[in-house]
C-alpha positions in Angstrom: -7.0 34.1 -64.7 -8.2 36.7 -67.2 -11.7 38.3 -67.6 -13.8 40.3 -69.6 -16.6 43.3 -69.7 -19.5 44.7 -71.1 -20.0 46.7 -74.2 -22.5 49.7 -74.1 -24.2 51.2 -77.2 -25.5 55.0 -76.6 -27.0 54.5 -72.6 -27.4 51.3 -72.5 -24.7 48.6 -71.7 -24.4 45.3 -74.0 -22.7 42.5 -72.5 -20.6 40.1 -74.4 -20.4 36.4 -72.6 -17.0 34.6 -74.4 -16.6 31.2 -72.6 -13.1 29.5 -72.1 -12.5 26.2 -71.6 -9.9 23.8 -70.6 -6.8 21.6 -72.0 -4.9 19.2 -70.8 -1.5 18.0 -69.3 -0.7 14.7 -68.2 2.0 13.6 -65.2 3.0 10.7 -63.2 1.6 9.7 -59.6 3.5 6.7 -58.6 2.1 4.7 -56.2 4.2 1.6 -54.8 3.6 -1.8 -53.1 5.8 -4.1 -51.4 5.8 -7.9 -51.6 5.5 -8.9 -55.5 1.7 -7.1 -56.2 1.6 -4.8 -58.6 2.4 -1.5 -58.6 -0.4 1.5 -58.7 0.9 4.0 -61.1 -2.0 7.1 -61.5 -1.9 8.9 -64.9 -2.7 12.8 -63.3 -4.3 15.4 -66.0 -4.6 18.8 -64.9 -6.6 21.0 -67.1 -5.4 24.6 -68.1 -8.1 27.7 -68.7 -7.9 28.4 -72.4 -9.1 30.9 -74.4 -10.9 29.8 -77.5 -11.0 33.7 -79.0 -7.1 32.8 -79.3 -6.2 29.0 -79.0 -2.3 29.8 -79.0 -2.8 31.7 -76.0 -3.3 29.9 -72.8 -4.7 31.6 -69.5 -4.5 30.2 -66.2 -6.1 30.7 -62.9 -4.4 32.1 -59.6 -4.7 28.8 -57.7 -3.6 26.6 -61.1 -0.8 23.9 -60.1 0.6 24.0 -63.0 3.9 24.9 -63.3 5.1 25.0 -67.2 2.5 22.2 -68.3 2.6 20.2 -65.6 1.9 19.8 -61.9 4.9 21.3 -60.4 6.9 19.2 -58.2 6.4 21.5 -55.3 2.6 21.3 -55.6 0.6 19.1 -53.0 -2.6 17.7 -53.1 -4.8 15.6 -50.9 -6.3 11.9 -51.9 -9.1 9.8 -50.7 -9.5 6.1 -51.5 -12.3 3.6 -50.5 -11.5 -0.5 -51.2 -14.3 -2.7 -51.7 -13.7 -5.8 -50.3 -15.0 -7.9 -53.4 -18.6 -8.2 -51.6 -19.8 -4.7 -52.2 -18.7 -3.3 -48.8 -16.4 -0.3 -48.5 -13.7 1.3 -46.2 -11.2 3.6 -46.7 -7.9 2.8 -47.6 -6.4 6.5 -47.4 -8.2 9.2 -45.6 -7.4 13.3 -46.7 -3.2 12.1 -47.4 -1.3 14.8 -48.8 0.6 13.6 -51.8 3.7 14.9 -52.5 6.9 14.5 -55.4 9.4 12.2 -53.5 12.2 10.2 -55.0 10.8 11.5 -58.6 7.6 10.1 -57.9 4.7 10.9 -56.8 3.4 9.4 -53.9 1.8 9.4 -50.1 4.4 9.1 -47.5 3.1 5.6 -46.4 3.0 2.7 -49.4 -0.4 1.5 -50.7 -0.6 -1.8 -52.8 -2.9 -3.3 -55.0 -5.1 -6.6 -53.9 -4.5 -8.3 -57.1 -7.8 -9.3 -57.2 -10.1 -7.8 -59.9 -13.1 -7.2 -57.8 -11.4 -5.7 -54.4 -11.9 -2.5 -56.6 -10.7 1.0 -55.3 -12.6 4.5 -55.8 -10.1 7.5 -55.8 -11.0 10.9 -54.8 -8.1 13.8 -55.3 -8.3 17.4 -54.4 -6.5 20.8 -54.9 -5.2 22.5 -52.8 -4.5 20.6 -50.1 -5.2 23.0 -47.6 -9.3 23.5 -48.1 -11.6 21.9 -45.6 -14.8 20.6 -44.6 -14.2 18.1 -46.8 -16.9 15.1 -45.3 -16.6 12.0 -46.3 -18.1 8.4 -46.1 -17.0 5.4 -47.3 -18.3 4.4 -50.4 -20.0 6.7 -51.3 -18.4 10.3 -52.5 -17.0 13.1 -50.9 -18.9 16.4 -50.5 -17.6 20.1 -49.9 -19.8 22.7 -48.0 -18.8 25.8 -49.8 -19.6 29.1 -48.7 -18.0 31.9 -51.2 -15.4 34.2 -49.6 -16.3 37.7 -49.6 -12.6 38.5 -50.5 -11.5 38.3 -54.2 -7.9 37.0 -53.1 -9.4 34.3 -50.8 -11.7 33.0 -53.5 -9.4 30.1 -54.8 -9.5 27.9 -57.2 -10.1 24.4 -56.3 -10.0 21.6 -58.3 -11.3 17.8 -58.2 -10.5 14.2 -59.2 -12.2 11.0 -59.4 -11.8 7.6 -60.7 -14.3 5.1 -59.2 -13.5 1.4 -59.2 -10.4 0.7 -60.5 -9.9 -3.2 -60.7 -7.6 -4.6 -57.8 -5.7 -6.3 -60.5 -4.9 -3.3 -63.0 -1.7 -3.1 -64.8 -2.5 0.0 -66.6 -1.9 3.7 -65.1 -4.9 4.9 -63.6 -5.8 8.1 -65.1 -6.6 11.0 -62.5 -8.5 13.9 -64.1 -8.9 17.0 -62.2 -11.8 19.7 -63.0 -12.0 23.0 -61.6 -15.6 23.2 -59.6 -16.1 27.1 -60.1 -16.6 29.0 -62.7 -14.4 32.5 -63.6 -15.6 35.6 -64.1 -13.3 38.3 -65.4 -13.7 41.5 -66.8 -12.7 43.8 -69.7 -13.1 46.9 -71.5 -14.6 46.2 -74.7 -14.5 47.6 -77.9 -16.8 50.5 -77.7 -15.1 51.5 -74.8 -16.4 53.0 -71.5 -16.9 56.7 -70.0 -13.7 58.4 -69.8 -11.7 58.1 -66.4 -10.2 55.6 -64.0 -12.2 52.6 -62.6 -11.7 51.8 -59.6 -14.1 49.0 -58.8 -16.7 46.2 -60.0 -19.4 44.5 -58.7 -21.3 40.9 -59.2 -24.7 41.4 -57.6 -27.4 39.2 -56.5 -25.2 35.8 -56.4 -26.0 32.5 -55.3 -23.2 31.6 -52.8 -23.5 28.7 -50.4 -23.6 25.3 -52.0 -22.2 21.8 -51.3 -20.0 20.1 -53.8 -19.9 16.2 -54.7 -17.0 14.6 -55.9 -19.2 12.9 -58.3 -19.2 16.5 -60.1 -22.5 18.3 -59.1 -23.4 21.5 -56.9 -26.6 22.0 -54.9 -26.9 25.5 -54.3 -28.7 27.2 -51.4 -30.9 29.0 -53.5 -32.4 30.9 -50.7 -29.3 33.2 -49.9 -27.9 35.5 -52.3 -25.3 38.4 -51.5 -23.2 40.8 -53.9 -19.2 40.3 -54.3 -17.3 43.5 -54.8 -13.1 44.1 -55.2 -11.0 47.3 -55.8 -9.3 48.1 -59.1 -7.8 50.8 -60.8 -8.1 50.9 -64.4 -8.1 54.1 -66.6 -10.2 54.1 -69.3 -8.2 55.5 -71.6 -5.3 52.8 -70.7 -5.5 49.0 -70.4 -8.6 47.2 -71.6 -8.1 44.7 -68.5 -10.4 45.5 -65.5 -9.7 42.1 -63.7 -7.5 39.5 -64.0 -5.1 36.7 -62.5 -5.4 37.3 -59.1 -8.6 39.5 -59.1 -10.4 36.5 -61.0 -14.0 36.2 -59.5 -14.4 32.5 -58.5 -17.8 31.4 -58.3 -20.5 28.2 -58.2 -21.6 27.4 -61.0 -25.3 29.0 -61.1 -28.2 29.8 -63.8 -28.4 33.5 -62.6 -31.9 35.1 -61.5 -33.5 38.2 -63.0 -31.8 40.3 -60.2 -28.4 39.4 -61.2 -26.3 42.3 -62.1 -22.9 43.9 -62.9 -22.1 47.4 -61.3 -18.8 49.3 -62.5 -17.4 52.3 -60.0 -15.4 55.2 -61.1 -13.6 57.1 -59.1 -15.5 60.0 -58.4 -18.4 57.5 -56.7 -20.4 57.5 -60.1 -21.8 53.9 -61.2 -22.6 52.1 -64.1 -25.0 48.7 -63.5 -26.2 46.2 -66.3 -28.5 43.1 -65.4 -27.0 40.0 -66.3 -28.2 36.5 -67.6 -27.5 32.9 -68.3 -25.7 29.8 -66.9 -22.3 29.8 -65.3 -21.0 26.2 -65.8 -18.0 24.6 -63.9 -14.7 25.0 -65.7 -15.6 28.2 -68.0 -14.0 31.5 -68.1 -17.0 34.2 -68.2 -15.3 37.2 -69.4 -17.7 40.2 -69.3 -16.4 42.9 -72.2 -17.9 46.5 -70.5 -18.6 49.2 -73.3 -21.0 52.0 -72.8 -20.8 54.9 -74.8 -22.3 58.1 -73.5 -23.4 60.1 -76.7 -23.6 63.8 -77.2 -26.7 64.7 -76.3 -28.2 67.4 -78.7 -31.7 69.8 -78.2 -33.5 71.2 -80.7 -36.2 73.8 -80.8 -40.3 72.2 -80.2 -41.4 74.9 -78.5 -41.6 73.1 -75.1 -39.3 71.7 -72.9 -37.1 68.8 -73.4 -35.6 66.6 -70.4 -31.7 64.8 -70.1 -31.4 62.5 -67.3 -27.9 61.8 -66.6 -26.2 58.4 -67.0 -23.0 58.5 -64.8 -21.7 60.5 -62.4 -19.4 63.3 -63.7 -18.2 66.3 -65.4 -20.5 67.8 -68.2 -20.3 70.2 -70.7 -23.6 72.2 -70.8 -23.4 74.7 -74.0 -26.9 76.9 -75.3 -27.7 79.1 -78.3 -30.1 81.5 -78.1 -32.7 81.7 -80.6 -32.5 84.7 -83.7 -34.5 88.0 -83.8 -36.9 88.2 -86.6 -36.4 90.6 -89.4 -38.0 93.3 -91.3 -39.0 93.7 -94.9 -40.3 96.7 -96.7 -38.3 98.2 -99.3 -35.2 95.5 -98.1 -34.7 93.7 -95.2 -33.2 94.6 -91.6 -32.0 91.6 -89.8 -32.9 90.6 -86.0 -30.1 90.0 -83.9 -28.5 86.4 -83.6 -28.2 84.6 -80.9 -25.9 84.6 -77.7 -23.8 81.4 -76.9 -22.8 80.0 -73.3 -21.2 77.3 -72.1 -19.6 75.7 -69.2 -18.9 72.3 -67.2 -20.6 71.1 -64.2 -20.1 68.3 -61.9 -23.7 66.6 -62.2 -24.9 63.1 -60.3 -26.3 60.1 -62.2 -29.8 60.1 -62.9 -30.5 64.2 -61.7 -32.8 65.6 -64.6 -32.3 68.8 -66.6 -34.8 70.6 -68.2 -33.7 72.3 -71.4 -35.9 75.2 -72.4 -34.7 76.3 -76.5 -35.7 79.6 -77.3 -37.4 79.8 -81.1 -36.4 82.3 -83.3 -38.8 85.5 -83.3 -41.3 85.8 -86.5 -40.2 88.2 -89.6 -42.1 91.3 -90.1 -43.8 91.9 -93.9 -46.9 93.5 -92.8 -48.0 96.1 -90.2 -50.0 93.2 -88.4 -49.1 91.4 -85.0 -45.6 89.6 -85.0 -45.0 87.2 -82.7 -41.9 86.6 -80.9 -39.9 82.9 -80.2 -40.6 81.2 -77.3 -38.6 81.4 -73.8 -38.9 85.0 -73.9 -38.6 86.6 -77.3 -41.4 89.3 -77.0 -44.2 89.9 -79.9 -46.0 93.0 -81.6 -49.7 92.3 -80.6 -52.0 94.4 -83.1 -51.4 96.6 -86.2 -49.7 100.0 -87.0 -50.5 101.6 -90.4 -47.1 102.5 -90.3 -44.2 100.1 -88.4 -43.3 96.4 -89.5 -40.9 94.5 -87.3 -39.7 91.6 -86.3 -40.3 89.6 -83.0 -37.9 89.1 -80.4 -35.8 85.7 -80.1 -36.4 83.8 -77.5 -33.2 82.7 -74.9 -32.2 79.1 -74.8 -31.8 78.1 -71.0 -31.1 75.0 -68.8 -32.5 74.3 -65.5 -32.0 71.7 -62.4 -36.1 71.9 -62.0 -39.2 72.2 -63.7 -41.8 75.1 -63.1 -44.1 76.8 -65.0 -44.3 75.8 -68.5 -40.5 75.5 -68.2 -39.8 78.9 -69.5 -37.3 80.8 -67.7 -39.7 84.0 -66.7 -41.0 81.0 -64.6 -37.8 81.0 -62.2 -37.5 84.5 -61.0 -37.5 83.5 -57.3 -34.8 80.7 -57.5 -32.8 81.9 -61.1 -29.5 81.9 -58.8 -29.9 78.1 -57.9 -32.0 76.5 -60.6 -31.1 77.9 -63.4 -27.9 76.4 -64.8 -27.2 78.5 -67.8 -28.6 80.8 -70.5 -28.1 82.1 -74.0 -29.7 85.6 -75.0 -31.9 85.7 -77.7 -31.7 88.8 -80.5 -33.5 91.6 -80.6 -36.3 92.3 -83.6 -35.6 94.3 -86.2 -37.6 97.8 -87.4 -39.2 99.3 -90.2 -41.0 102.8 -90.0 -43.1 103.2 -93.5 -44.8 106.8 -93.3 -43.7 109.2 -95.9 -40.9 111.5 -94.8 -40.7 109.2 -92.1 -39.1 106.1 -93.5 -35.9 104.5 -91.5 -34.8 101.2 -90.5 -33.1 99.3 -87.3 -30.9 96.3 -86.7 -31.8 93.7 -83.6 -28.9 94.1 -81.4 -27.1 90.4 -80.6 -27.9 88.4 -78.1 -25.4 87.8 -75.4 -23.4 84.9 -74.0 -23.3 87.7 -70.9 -24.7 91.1 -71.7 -27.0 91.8 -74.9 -26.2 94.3 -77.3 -28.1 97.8 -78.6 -30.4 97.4 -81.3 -30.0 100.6 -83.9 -32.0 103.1 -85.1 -32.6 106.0 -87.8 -34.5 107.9 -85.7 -33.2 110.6 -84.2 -35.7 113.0 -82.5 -35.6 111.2 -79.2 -32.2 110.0 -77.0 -32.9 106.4 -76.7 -35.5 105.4 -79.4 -33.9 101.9 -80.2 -33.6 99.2 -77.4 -30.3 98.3 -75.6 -29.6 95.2 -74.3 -30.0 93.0 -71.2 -27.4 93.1 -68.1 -26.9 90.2 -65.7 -28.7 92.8 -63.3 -31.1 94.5 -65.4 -33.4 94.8 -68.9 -32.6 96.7 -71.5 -34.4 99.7 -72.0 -35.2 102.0 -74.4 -37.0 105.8 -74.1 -40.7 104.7 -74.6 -40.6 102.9 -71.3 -40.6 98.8 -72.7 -37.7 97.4 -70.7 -36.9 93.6 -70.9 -37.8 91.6 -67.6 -36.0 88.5 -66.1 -36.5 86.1 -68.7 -38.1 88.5 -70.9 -37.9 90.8 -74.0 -39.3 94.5 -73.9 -42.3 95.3 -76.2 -45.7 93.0 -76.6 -47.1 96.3 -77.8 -48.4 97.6 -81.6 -45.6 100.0 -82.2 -42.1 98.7 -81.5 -39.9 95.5 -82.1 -40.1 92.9 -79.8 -36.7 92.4 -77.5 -35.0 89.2 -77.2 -35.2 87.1 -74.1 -32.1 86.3 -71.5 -31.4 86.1 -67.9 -32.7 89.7 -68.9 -34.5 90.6 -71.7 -33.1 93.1 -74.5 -35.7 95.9 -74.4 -38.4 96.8 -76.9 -37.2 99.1 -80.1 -38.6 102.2 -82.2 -35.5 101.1 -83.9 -33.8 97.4 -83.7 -35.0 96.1 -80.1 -31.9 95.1 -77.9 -30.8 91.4 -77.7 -30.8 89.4 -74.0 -28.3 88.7 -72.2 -26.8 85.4 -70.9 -25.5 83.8 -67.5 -23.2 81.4 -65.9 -24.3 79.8 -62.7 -22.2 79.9 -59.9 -21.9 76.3 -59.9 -19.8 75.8 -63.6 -16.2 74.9 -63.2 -14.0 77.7 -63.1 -12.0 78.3 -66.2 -14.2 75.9 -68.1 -16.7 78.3 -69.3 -17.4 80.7 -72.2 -19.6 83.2 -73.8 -20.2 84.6 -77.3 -22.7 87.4 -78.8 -24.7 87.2 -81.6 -22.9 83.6 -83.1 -26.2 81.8 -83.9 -29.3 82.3 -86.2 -32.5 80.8 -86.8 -34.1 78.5 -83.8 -32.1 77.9 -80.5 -29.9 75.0 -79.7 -28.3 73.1 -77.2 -26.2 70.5 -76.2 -24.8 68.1 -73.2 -21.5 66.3 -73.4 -19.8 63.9 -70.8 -16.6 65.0 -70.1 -15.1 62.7 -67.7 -16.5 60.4 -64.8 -13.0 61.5 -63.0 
């Protein structure tokens, strides 16, 4: 048997239903009397599962006695027959007899003949394979099957029916015996869109109706009070074979109209999950192939000067990578740049549905006048007041991501737990510096933020050893010699006189001069030899983004 999957668009999963139905193919059962009655020949049809996507193509089922076109020779299968007597009252002729191919015919191994009376009618009841039981019957009226579903893919056959009720006694025509499967297939697939990249390695049907009796006549009654979930191991990569299930690992099951809890769940191999609710009728004899596509989008973060949430969809590896916001500049007789941005990046192994909390830094304000400047958020420190003499730029604030909130979700908030929650950071620049007086008048450039460690801001003064601010370590603030360091998640400065420094894992510190940029950090927890760093690669606002790597 073959099946099909879902198809996903961004998180969610879209499910495409593609029903297959049935041909077909006729052989002989030969039936022979003794004496000079006629003979009672059966016209047999078994039915193949076709696909109507591709009508050249035929698919069949695990359990199909077909062999070529036909029922094999080899196959056997069980018939029930029930004579009425011409008065309306029944007994059974045959009871459960396996028939077989003998003597190029096929036939029970003890001879059955025909009354030759029209009304001493016979009702025929076939099924396949021969070997399935509580079968229960009672003369005239119809066999029934108590069914429970096996829990076991491979045990879950498929069994088909026949039926031809009250065949005159006198026929001289073949009696045609059509068999139906009674279950309905559910396959699975990869569909177009494909699905998160790595290996499969099992699917679910959840919430399934699975005890039921069967009539001969062609209906189910289901115990709808009793439902269970059917799972089988597979192993199908992603990036190979669109085929999840198929042939032998066919679902067989009743036919049901499935409730609201009804779902599909798709494993990888790292324990990560996919599930999608499912809906509709499953009707005897149809192929339900279920095409699977979910496509896990980038997932990018812009500055709003708050913090932004990603909840993760599957189980997996992750590329986490952040860009710390710019420094502001300053303007007076030209323009001294703030420092750009730091970039980090690294992969983590990170569980479906855990929540990040992504925390861009902004880009510190320019400096035209002598008033207050203010620096970006997430760290990037501000001039507070006026000074007849300075203008600078604000600090850039760091772009971090974190496996909590607290706070206001900006990293000064995590101090006591930066080594565990905090997953990774990008250093914001340092401000940049004007001095105005006369006889006095000198510039400064925003030292870079850092993927690690921030860089120096610069200075023209000269009349002190440290008058610009240097950057931020993975132990320490920068500094500079008026005593405004940076802090843990914090730029140097928030006073009238100097530029603001950027904010990192530690602030760049405050500058009579450029202030210094922050630095970055890797948590422990990245992958090894998947993670990175750059200084000063990003300007304006900060940035991040999340990508899925591999569910493997």
């Amino acid at each position: 048997m073959i099946k099909k999957f879902l198809r996903g668009i961004n998180v969610s999963l879209l499910l495409l239903i593609i029903i297959y139905t049935f041909c077909s193919c006729a052989n002989e059962l030969n039936v022979f009397e003794g004496n000079n009655n006629k003979q009672i020949n059966f016209s047999v049809s078994v039915p193949e599962w076709k696909n109507t996507d591709s009508l050249i193509t035929t698919k069949t089922s695990r359990a199909m006695p077909v062999g070529g076109s036909s029922l094999s020779t080899s196959n056997t299968f069980n018939l029930i027959a029930d004579q009425n007597d011409g008065s309306g009252n029944y007994s059974t002729l045959i009871n459960s007899q396996a028939v077989t191919y003998t003597n190029n015919i096929w036939k029970t191994s003890k001879e059955y003949y025909w009354s030759g009376i029209a009304n001493k009618t016979i009702s025929f009841y076939a099924y396949y394979p021969s070997t399935i039981s509580n079968v229960s019957h009672t003369a005239g009226s119809s066999p029934t099957l108590s069914y429970t579903v096996p829990d076991n893919v491979s045990d879950q056959i498929d069994i088909m029916t026949a039926t031809n009720n009250n065949v005159s006694g006198n026929t001289n025509s073949s009696t045609p015996l059509t068999f139906n499967h009674i279950f309905s297939a559910v396959q699975f697939n990869i569909g177009s869109s494909g699905m998160p990249n790595g290996t499969i390695t099992g699917i679910s049907l959840n919430n399934i109706l699975y005890k039921g009796t069967y009539n001969f006549n062609g209906t189910w009654t289901q115990d709808a009070t009793t439902k269970k979930s059917f799972s089988q191991t597979v192993s199908s990569s992603t990036a190979g074979s669109t085929v999840i299930t198929s042939g032998a690992t066919t679902f067989m099951m009743m036919p049901q109209i499935l409730g609201s809890d009804a779902s599909i769940t798709v494993t990888y191999s790292n324990g990560g999950t996919l599930t999608q609710s499912i809906a509709g009728t499953w009707t005897a004899g149809n192929i339900y192939a279920y095409n699977v596509s979910k496509t896990i989008s980038v997932a990018n973060f812009d500055y709003t000067g708050g913090v932004q949430t990603y909840t993760v969809p599957i189980t997996g590896t992750y590329k986490i990578e952040c860009w710390g916001g710019q420094g502001g500049s300053a303007t007076y007789n030209a323009t001294v740049l703030g420092g750009k941005g730091g970039y980090s990046y690294g992969n983590i192994m990170l569980t479906k549905d855990k929540k990040l909390y992504i925390s861009i830094g902004g880009a510190g304000a320019n400096g035209t006048t002598m008033n207050t400047t203010l620096g970006g958020w997430n760290g990037g420190a501000s001039r507070v007041g006026t000074n007849p003499d300075h203008i600078v730029g604000g600090g850039g604030g760091c772009t971090s991501i974190q496996s909590t909130f607290m706070g206001d979700g900006q990293l000064k908030n995590y101090e006591t737990v930066k080594d565990i929650e905090v997953l990774i950071v990008a250093g914001g620049g340092g401000g940049g510096f004007w001095r105005t007086a006369s006889g006095y008048i000198f510039s400064g450039v925003g030292g870079n933020g850092g993927g690690i460690t921030g860089e120096n801001g610069t200075s023209g003064w000269t009349e002190t050893s440290q008058p610009w601010g240097s950057g931020g370590t993975q132990t320490s603030g920068g500094t500079n010699s008026y005593d405004e360091p940076g802090s843990f998640g914090m730029g140097g400065g928030d006073q009238n006189l100097h530029a603001g420094g950027g904010g990192g894992w530690y602030g760049g510190g405050a500058g009579y001069g450029g202030a210094g940029g922050g630095s970055g950090h890797l948590n422990s927890n990245l992958i090894s030899g998947n993670t990175g760093m750059g200084n000063g690669v990003h300007s304006g606002n900060g940035y991040a983004r999340i990508t899925f790597i591999s569910a493997n």
